[in-house]
C-alpha positions in Angstrom: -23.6 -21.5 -4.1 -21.3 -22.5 -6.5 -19.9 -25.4 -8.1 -15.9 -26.2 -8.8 -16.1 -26.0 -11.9 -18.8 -22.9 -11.7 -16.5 -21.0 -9.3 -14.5 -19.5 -11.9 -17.7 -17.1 -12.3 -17.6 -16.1 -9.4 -14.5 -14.9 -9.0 -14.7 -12.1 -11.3 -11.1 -10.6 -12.1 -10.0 -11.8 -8.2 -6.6 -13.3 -9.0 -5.3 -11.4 -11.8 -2.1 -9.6 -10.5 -1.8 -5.8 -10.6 1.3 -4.8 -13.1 4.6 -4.3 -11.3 6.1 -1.8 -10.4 9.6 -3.1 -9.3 11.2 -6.3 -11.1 12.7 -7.3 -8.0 9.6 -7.7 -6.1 8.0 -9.5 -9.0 11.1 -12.2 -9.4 10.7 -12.8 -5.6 7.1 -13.8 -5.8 5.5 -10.9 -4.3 2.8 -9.7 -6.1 -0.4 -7.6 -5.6 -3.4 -9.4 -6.8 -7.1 -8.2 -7.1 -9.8 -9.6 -4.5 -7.0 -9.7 -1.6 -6.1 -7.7 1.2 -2.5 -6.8 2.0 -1.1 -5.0 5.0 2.4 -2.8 4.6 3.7 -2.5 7.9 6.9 -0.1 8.9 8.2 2.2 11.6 7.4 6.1 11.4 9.4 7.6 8.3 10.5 4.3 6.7 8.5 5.2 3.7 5.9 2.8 3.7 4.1 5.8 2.2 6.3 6.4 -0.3 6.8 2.9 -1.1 3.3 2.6 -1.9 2.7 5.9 -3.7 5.3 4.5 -5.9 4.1 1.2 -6.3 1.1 3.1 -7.7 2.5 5.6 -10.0 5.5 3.6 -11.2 3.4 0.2 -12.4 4.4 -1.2 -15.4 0.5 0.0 -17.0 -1.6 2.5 -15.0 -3.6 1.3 -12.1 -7.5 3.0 -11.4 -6.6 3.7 -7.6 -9.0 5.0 -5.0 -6.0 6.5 -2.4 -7.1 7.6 0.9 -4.9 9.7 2.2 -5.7 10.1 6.1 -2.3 9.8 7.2 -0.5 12.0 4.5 -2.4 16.0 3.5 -2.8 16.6 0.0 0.6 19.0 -0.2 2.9 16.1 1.1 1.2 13.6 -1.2 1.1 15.9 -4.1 4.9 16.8 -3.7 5.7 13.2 -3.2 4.0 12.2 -6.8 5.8 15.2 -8.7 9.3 14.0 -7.2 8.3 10.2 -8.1 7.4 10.6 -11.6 9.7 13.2 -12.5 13.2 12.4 -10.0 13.4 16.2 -9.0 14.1 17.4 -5.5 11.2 17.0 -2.6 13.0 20.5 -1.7 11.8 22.3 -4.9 8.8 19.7 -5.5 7.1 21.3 -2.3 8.2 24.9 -3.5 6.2 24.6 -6.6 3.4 23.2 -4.4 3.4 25.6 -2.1 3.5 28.5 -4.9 0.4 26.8 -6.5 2.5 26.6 -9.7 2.5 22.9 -10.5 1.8 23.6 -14.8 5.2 21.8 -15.6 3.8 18.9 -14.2 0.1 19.1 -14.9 0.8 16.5 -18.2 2.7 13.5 -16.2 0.5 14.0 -13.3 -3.0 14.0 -14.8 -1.9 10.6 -17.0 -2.8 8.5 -13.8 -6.1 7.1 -12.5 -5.6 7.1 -9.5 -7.8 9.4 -7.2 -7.0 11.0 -3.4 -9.3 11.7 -0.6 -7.7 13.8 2.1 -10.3 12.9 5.1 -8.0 12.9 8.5 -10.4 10.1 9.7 -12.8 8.9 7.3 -15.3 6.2 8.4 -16.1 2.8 7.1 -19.2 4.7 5.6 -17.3 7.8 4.2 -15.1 4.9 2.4 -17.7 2.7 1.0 -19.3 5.6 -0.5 -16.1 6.8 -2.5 -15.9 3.4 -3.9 -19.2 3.4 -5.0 -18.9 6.6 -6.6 -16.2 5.5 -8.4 -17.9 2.6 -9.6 -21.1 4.6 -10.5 -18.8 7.2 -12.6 -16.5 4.8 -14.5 -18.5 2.1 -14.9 -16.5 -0.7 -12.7 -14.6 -0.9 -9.8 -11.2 0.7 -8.8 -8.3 -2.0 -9.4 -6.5 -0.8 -6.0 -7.8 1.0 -3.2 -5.1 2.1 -0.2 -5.8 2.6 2.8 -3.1 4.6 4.1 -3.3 4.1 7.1 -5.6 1.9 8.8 -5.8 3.4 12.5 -6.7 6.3 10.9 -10.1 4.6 9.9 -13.1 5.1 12.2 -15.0 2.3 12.4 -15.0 -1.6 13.1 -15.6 -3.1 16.8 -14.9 -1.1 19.7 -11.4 -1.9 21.4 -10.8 -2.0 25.3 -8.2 -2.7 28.0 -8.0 -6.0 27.3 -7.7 -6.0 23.3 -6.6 -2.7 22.4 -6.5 -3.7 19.0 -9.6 -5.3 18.7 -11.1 -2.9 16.3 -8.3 -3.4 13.6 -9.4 -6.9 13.4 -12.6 -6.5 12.4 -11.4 -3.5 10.3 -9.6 -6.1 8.6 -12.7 -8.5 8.1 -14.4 -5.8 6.5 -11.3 -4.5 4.4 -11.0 -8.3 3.2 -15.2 -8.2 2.7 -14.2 -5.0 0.7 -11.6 -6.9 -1.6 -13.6 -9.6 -2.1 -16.5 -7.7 -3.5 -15.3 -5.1 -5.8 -12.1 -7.6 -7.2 -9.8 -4.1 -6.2 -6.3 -5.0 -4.1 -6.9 -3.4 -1.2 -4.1 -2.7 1.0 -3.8 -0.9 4.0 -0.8 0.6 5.9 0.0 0.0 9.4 2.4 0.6 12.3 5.3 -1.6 14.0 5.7 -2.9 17.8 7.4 -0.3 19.7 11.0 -2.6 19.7 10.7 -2.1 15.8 10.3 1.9 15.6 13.8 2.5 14.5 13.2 0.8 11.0 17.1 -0.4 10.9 16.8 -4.3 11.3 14.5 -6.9 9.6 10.9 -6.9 11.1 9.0 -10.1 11.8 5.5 -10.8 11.5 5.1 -10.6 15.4 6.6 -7.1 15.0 3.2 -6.3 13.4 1.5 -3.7 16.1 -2.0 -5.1 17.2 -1.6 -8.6 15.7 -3.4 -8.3 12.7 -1.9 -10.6 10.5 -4.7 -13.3 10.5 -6.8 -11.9 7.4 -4.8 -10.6 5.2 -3.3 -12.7 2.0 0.3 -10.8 2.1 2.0 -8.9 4.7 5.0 -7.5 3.8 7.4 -4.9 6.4 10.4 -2.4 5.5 13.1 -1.2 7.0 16.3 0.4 6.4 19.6 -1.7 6.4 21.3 1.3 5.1 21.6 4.8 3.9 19.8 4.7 0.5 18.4 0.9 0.5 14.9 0.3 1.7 14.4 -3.9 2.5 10.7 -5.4 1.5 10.2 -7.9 3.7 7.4 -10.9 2.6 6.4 -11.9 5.9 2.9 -13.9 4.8 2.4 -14.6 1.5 -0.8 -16.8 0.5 0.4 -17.0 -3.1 4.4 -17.3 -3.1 6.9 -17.4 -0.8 7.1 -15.9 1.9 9.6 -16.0 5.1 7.3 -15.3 8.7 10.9 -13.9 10.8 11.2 -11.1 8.1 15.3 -12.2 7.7 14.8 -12.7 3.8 13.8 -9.6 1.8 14.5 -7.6 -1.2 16.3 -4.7 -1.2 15.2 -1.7 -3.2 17.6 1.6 -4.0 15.6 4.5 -1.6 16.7 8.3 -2.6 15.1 10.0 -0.1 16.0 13.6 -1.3 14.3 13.1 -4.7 11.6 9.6 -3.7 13.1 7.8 -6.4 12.6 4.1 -5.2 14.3 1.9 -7.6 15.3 -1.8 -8.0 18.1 -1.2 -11.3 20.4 -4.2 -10.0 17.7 -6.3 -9.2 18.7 -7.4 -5.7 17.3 -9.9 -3.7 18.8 -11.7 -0.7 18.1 -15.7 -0.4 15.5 -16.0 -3.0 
C-alpha cells in the first residue's frame, strides 16, 4: 500500500508520454503514454496496421517495441517498414522482399528497436514470455508492446452464445494488468461493428465490435473521408479530450501506394 505522497514510486515511468510521431495528433491531445492500454479500432484495410507501424517507426526518438504480428506475416510487415522509412513504392518494396535482397535498406531498418513475432495465434503465455525475454536481454521493459490484433490472441475467458465477446474483456483486464506492470503502452488493434466495415464515415465508440471499451485509457477509430486522407478519431481519452460519437478527428495525409502517413498541414477538425 501506498501513500499520496509515496505513490509517485510506484508508478515507475507510467505517465511519461511516448515521443510523437505526428504533430497533429499531439496538438489534439492524443497521446500514447506508458502504463495504459489503448485500443485502435478500424474496418478491414483502413490501415490501422499501417497507422500503427508508422506511429512506431516514425516517432520523434526511437521507441523499444515488442510488435506482435498475428494479423500481418513477416513479408507484409517487412515491406510495409521499407516503404515507411524510405517513401518508395509497396510495388517494388515487396519485390525486394520477395528477392531476399533488402541490403539497401539493411542501415535504416536495423536503426529501430523494435522487435516482431510472427505467431498466427500466440497465447497469453507465448506473449508474457517474449516480454520477459526482452526484459531479461536488455535489462528493462519494452516502452510499447502492440498487439496487432487482439482476436488473434488465444487466451482470456471463454465466450458463448450469449457474450460472444466475453473473452476480449478479460483479454483487456489482462492487457491493462500487462501495462500496468512493465510501464510499456500497450495497445492492441481491433475490429469495427459490421455497419462500420466500409471505413468511409466517422466511427463511434459503440461502433467498437464486442464492446470493449471499458478498460482501456484511449480508444481511438479511423476511417477514410477521402482518397488519400486517413481520419483519427479520439473516441475515449482518459487524459485529453476526447469526443465518444467519433464526429471530431484529425485528419492525416494516407499514400497508400508508398505508406507514407503524414500530417504536413497539420489538420485537425474542431479542436
Amino acid at each position: 500500500m501506498y501513500t499520496l505522497s509515496q505513490s509517485i514510486r510506484a508508478k515507475g515511468d507510467a505517465g511519461d508520454p511516448l515521443p510523437p510521431a505526428f504533430k497533429s495528433m499531439d496538438k489534439a491531445g492524443t497521446r500514447y503514454i506508458r502504463g495504459q492500454l489503448s485500443l485502435t479500432v478500424a474496418g478491414g484495410g483502413t490501415g490501422k496496421s499501417a497507422y500503427t507501424l508508422s506511429r512506431v517507426l516514425k516517432a520523434e526518438t526511437p521507441i523499444p517495441c515488442i510488435y506482435f504480428s498475428a494479423d500481418s506475416s513477416a513479408d507484409i510487415q517487412l515491406s510495409r517498414a521499407i516503404s515507411i522509412l524510405t517513401k518508395i513504392e509497396m510495388a517494388d518494396s515487396m519485390k525486394a522482399v520477395r528477392h531476399n535482397d533488402i541490403s539497401a535498406y539493411a542501415a535504416v531498418l536495423d536503426g529501430h528497436p523494435v522487435r516482431f513475432d510472427y505467431a498466427a495465434s500466440p497465447t497469453i503465455d507465448d506473449i508474457e514470455t517474449t516480454v520477459n525475454a526482452w526484459y531479461e536481454l536488455y535489462g528493462e521493459d519494452a516502452h510499447m508492446i502492440v498487439l496487432d490484433n487482439i482476436t488473434n490472441i488465444r487466451g482470456g475467458s471463454a465466450a458463448n452464445d450469449e457474450d460472444p465477446f466475453g473473452g476480449l474483456e478479460s483479454l483487456m483486464d489482462w492487457a491493462n494488468d500487462m501495462a500496468r506492470t512493465t510501464g510499456a503502452h500497450v495497445a492492441g488493434l481491433h475490429h469495427t461493428t459490421g455497419p462500420h466495415n466500409d471505413g468511409n464515415s466517422p466511427i463511434p465508440m459503440s461502433g467498437v465490435k464486442g464492446q470493449i471499451t471499458r478498460v482501456p485509457a484511449l480508444v481511438l477509430t479511423l476511417h477514410k473521408p477521402e482518397e488519400g486522407v486517413l481520419a483519427v478519431s479520439t473516441v475515449k481519452n482518459r487524459a485529453g479530450r476526447s469526443d465518444p460519437s467519433g464526429n471530431t478527428f484529425v485528419e492525416l495525409g494516407f499514400d497508400g501506394n508508398s505508406m507514407q502517413i503524414t500530417d504536413d498541414n497539420f489538420s485537425t477538425v474542431a479542436y
